[in-house]
Residue frames as qw, qx, qy, qz and C-alpha x, y, z in Angstrom:
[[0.000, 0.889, 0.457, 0.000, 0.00, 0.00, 0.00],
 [0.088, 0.785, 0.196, 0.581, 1.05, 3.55, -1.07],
 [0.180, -0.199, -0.390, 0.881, 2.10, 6.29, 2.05],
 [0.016, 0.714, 0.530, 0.457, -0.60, 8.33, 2.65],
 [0.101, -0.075, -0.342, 0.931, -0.46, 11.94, 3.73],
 [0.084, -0.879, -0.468, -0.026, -3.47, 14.19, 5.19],
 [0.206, 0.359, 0.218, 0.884, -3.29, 17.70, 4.28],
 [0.058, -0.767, -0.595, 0.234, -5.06, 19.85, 6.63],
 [0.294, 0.275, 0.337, 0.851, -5.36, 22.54, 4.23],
 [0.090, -0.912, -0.323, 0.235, -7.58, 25.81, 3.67],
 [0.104, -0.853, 0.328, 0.393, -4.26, 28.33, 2.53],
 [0.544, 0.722, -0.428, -0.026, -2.52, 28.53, -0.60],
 [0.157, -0.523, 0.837, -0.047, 0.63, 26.58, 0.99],
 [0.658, 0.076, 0.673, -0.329, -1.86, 23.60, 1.38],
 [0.781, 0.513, 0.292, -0.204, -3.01, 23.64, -2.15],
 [0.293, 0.731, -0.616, -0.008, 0.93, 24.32, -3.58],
 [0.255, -0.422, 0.867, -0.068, 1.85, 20.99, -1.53],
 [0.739, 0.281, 0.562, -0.245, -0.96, 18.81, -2.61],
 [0.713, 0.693, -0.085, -0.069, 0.08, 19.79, -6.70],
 [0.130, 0.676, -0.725, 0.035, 4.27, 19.33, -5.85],
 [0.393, -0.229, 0.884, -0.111, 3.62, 16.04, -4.22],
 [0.795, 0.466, 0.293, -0.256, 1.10, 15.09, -7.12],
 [0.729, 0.619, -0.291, 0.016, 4.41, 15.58, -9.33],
 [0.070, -0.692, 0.698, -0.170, 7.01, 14.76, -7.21],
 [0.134, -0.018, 0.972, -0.192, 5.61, 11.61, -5.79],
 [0.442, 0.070, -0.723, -0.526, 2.57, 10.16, -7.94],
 [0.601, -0.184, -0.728, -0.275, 2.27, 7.29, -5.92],
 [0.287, 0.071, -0.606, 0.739, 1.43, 8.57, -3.26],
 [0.237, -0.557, -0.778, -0.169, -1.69, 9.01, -1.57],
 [0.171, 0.127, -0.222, 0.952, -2.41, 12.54, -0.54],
 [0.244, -0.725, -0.604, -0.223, -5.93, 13.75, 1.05],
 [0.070, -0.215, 0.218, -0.949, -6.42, 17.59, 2.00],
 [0.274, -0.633, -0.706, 0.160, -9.12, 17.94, 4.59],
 [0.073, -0.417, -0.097, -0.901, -11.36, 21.42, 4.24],
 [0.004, 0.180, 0.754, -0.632, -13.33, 22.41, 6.96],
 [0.050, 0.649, 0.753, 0.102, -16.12, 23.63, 4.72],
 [0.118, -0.619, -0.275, 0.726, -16.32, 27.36, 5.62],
 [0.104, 0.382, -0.292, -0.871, -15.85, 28.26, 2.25],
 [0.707, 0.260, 0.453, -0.477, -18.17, 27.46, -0.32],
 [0.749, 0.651, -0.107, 0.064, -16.69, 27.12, -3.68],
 [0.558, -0.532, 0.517, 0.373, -12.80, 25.84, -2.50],
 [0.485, 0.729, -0.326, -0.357, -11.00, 25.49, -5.74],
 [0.876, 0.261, -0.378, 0.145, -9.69, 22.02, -8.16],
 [0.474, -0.614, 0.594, -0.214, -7.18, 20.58, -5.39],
 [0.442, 0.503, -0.729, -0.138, -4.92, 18.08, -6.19],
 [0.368, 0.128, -0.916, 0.093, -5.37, 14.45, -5.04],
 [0.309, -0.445, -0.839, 0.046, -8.09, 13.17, -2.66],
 [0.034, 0.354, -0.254, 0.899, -10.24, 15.87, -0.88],
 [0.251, -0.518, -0.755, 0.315, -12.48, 15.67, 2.60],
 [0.258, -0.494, 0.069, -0.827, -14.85, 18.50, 3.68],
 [0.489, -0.644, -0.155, -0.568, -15.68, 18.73, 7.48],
 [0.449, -0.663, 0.457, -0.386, -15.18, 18.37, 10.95],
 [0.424, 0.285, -0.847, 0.144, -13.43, 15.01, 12.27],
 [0.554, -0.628, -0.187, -0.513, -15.04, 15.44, 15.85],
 [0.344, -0.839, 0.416, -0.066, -12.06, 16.37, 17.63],
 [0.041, -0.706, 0.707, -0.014, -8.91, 15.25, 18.58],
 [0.665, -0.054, 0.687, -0.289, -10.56, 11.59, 18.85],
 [0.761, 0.537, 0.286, -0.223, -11.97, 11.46, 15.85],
 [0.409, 0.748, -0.509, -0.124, -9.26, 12.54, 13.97],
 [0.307, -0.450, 0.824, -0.157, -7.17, 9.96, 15.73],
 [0.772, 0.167, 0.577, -0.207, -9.81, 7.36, 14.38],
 [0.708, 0.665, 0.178, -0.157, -9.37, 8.29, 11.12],
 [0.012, 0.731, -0.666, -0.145, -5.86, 8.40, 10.75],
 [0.507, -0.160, 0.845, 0.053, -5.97, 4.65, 11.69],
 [0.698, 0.342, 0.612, -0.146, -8.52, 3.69, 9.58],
 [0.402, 0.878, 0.006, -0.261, -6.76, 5.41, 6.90],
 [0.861, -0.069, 0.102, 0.494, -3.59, 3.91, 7.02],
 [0.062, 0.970, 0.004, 0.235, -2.44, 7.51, 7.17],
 [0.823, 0.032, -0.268, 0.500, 1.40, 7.75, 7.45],
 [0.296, -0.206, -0.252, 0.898, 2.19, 11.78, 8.40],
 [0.088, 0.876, 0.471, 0.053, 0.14, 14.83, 8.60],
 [0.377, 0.154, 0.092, 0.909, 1.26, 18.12, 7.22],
 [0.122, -0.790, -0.434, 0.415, -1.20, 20.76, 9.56],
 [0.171, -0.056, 0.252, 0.951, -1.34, 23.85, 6.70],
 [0.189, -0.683, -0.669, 0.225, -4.37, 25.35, 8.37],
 [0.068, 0.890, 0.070, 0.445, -4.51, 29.49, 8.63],
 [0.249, 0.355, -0.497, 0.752, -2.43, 30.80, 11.17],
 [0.167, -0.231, 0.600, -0.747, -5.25, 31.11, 13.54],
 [0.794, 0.002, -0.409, -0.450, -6.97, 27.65, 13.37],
 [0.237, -0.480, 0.680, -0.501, -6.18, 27.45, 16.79],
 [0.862, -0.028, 0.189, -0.470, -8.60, 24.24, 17.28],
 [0.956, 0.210, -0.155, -0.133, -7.98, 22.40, 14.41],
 [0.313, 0.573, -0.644, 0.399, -3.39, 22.63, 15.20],
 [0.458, -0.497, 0.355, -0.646, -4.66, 21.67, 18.58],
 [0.855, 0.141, 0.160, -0.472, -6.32, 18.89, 17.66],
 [0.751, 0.558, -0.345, 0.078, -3.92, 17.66, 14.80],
 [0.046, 0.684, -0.651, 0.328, -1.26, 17.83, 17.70],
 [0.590, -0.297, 0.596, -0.456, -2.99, 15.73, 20.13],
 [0.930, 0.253, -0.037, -0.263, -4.42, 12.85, 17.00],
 [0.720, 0.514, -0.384, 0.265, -0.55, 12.45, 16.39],
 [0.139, -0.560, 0.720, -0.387, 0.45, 11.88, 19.62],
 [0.743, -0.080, 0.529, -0.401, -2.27, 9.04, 20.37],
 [0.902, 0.432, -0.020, -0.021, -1.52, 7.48, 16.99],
 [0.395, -0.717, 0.276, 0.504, 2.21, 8.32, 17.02],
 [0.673, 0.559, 0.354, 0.331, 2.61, 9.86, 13.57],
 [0.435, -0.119, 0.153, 0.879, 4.49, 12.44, 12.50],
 [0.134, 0.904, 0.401, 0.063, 3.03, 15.95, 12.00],
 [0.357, -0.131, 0.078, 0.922, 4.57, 19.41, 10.91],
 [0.193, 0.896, 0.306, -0.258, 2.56, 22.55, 10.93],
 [0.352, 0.474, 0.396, 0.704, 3.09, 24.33, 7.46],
 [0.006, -0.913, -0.367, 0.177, 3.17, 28.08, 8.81],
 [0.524, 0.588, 0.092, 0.609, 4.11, 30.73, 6.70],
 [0.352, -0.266, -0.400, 0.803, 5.93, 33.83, 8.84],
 [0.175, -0.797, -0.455, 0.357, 4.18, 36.63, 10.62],
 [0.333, 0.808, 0.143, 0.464, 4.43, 39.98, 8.93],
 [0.533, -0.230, -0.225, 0.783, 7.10, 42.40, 10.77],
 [0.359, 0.854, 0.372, -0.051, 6.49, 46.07, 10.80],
 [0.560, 0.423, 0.154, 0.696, 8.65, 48.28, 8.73],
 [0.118, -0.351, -0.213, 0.904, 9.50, 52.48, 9.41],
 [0.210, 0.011, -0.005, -0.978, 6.61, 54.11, 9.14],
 [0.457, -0.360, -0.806, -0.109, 4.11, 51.64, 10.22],
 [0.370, -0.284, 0.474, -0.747, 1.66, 52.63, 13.29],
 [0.684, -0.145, -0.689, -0.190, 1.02, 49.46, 14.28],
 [0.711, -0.353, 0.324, -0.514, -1.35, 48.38, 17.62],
 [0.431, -0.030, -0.898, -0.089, -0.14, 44.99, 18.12],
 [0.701, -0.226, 0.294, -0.610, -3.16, 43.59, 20.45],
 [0.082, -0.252, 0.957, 0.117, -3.44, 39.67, 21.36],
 [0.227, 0.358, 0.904, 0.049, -7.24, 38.99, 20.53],
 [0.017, 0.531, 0.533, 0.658, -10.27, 40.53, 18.94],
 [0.411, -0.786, -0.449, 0.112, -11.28, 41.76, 22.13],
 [0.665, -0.325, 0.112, 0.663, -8.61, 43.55, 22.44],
 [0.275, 0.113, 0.448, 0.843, -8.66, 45.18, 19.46],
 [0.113, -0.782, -0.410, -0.455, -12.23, 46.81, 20.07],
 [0.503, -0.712, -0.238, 0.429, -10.98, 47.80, 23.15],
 [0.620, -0.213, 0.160, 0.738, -8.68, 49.56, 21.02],
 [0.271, 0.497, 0.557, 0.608, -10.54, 50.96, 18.16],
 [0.022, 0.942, 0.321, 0.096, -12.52, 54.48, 19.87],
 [0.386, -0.791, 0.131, 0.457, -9.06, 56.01, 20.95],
 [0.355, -0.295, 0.506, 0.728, -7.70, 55.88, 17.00],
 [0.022, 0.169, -0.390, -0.905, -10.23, 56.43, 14.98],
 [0.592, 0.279, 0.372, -0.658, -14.22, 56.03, 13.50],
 [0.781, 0.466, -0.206, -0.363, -14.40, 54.37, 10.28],
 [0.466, -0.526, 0.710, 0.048, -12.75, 51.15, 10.46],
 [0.572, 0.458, -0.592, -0.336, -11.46, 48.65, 8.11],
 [0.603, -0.369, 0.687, -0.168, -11.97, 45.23, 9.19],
 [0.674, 0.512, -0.515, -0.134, -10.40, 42.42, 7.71],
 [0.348, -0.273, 0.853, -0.277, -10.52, 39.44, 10.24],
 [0.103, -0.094, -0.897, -0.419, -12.52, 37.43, 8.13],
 [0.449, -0.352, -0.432, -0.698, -16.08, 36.51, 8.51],
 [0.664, -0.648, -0.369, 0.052, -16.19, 35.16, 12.30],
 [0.405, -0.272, -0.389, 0.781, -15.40, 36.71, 15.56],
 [0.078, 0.474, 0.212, 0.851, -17.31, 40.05, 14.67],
 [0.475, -0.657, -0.539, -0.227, -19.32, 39.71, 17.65],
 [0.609, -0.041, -0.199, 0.767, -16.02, 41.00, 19.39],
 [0.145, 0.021, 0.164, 0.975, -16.81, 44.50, 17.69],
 [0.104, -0.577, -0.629, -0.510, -20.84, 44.69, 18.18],
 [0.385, -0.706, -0.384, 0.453, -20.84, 46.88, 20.96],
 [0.384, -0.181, 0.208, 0.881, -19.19, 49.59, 19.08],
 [0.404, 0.726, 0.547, 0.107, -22.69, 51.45, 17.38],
 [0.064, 0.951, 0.065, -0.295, -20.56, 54.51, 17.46],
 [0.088, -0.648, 0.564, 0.503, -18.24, 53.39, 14.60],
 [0.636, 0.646, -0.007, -0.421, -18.58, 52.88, 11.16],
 [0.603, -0.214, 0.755, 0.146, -17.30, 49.18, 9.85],
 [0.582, 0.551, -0.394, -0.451, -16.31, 48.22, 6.59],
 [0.651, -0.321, 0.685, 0.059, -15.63, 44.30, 7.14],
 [0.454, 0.503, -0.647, -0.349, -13.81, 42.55, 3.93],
 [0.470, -0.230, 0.852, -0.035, -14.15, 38.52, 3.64],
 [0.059, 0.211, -0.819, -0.530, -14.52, 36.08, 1.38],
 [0.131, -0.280, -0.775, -0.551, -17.65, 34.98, 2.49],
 [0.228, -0.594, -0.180, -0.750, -20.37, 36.48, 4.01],
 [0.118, 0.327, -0.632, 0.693, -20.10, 37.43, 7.50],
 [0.511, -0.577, -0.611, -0.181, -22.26, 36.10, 10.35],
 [0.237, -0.645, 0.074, -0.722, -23.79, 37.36, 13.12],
 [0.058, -0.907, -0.386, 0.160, -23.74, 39.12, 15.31],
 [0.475, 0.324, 0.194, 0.795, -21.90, 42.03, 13.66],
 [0.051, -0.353, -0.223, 0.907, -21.59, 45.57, 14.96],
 [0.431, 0.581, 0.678, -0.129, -24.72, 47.46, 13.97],
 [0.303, 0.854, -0.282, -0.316, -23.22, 50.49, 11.44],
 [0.539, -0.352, 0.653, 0.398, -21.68, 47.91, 9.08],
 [0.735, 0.627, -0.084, -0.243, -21.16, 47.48, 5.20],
 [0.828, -0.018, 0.547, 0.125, -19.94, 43.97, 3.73],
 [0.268, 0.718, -0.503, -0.398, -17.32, 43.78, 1.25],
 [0.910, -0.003, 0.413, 0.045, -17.02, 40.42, -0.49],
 [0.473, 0.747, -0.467, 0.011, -13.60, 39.88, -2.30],
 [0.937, -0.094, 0.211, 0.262, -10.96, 37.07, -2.33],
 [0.185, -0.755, 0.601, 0.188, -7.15, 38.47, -2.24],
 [0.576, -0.076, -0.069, 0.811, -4.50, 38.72, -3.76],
 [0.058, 0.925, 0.267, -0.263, -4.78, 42.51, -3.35],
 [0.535, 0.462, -0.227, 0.670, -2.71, 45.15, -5.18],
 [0.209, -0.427, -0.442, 0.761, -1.46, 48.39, -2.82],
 [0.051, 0.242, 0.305, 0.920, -3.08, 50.10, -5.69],
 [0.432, -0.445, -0.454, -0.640, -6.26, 49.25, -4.86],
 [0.530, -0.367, -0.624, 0.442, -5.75, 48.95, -1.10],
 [0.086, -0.292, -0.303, 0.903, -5.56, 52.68, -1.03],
 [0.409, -0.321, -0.425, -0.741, -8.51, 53.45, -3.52],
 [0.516, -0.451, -0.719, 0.112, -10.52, 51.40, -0.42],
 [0.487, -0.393, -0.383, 0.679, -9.01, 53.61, 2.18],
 [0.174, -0.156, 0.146, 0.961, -9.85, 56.51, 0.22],
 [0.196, -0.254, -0.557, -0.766, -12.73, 55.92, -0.83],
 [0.592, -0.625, -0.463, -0.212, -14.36, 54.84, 2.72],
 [0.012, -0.685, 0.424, -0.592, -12.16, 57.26, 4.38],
 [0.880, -0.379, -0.285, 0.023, -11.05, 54.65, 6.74],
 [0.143, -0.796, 0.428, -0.402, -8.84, 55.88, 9.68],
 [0.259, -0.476, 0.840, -0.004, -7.98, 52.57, 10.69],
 [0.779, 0.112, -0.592, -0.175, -7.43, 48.69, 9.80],
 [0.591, -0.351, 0.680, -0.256, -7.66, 45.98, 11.79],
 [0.807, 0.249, -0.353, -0.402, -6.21, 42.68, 11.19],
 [0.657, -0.641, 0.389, -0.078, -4.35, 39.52, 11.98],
 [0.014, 0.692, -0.665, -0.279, -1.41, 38.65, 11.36],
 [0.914, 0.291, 0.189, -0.211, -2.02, 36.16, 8.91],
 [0.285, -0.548, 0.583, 0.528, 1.58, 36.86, 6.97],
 [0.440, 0.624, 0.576, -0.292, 1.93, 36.47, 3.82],
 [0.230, -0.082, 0.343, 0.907, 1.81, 37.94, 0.35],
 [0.025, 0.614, 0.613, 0.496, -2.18, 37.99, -0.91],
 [0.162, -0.923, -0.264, -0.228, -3.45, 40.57, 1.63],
 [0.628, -0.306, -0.144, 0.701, -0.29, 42.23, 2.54],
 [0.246, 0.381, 0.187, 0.871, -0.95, 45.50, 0.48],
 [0.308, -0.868, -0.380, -0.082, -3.53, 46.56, 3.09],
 [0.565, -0.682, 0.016, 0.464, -0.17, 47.46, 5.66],
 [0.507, 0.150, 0.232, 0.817, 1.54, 48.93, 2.19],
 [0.064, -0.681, -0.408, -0.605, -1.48, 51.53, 1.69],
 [0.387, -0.888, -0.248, 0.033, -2.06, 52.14, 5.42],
 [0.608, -0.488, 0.087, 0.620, 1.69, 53.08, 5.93],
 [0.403, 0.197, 0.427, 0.785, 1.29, 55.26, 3.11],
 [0.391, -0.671, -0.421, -0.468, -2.06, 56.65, 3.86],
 [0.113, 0.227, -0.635, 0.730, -0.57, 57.22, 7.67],
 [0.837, -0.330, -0.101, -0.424, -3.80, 55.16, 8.82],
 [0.394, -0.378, 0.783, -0.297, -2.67, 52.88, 12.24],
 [0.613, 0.156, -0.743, -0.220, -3.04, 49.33, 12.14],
 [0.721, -0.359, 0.498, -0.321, -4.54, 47.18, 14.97],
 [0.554, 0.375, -0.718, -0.192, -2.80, 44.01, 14.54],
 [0.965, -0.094, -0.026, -0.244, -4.16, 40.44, 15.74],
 [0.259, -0.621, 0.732, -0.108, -1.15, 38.31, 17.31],
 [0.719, -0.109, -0.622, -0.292, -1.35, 34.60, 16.40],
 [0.779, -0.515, 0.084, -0.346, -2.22, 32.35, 19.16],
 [0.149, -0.552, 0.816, 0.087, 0.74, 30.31, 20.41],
 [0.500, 0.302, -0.812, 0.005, 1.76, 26.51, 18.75],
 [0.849, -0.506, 0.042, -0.149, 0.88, 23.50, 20.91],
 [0.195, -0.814, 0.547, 0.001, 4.30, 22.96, 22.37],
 [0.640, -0.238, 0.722, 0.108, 6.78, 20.59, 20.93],
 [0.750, 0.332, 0.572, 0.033, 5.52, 20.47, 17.58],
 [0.474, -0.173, 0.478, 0.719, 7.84, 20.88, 14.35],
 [0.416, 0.781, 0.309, -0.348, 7.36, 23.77, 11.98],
 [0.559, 0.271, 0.564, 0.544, 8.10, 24.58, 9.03],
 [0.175, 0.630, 0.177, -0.736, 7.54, 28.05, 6.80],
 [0.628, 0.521, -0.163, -0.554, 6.59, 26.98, 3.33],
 [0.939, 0.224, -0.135, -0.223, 6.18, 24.51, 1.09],
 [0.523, 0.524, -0.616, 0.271, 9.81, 23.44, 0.46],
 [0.275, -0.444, 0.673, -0.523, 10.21, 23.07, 4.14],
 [0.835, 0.102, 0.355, -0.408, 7.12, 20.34, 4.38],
 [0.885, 0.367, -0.282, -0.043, 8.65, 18.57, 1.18],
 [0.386, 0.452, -0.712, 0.375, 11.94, 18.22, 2.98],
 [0.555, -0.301, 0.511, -0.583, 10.23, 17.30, 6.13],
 [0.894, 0.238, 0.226, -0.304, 8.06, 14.40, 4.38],
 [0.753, 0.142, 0.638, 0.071, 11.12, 13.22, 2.59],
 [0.576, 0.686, 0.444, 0.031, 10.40, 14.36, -0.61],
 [0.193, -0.786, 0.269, 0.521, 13.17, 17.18, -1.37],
 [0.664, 0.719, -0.198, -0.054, 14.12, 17.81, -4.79],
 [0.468, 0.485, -0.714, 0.188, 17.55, 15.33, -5.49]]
């Protein structure tokens, strides 16, 4: 029988390792697992799951019953659960796992960056810099920011946000990459005085922090949540292929 990896995907890294290990290594069995959030995931190389496992157990069942040899955790940066989970399935099975995270944006001179460590946080932050806010934490957590009726939310995500959701809001729908061109047309057109986001790192939505540091609009920035301790990382693809093995020559 074939190795078989699980892919816990969702990010561009995820869907770059599933197509290198489709050419690199053929025979190999590869299965990305989507949590479903989105609705229309794009063509994904080799075998794909949608939905929950039901926890750290479940997963752990399914590894076995999969004859699943390593898992390669390239999740978002704050898919605090599912890493969580993945950590704990591969200890009770004892497989190998590497979390596929790409690095944390840095800021640069002339950034005004709020670092802050949760969404709470960050509303806590938001009446002492400014009224019109850009948000760009995706479509959950907003419930963080519904107390706020006396600012004026612009919230960007791919798909449509749920509630509850501050009540002065207006829904952008768009899927990054962004340019910085059109980061500042945004900012300029909904005279937004600040962004909030989290540090996702990165290249598709990175022009937001080019436009605000031009546009001398602050940034509240979202910390990630810490790693479960002990557990090997990696920062992009190439890493994960040389983990798994698989390394060009």
């Amino acid at each position: 029988m074939p190795p078989h990896i699980l892919i816990l995907g969702g990010t561009t890294e995820a869907r770059e390792l599933a197509a290198e290990l489709a050419v690199r290594r053929p025979e190999v069995r590869v299965t990305t697992s989507l949590a479903g959030r989105v609705s229309r995931p794009g063509a994904l190389a080799g075998d794909v799951r949608i939905g929950g496992f039901g926890g750290a157990e479940g997963l752990a069942e399914w590894l076995r019953e999969q004859h699943v040899a390593a898992v390669v955790d390239a999740t978002h940066p704050f898919a605090e659960s599912i890493t969580a989970n993945a950590a704990r399935a591969a200890t009770a099975t004892a497989l190998p796992v590497v979390v596929l995270r790409r690095p944390g944006w840095r800021p640069v001179p002339g950034d005004r960056w709020h670092p802050v460590a949760s969404l709470p946080e960050a509303a806590d932050a938001l009446p002492a810099l400014g009224r019109r806010i850009l948000l760009t934490t995706g479509r959950l957590g907003l419930a963080a920011f519904a107390h706020l009726p006396q600012l004026h939310f612009v919230v960007r995500s791919v798909e449509p946000p749920e509630p509850p959701m501050p009540p002065d809001v207006e829904v952008l729908l768009a899927r990054g990459p962004f340019t910085v061109d059109y980061e500042a047309a945004l900012l300029r057109e909904h005279r937004i005085d600040v962004v909030v986001t989290k540090d996702s790192g990165g290249a598709a939505t990175a022009a937001k922090l080019t436009a605000a540091r031009e546009a001398g609009v602050p940034v509240v920035v979202v910390g990630r949540p810490p790693l479960p301790e002990g557990v090997n990382v990696v920062p992009d693809v190439a890493g994960a292929l040389d983990w798994l093995g698989f390394s060009p020559g």
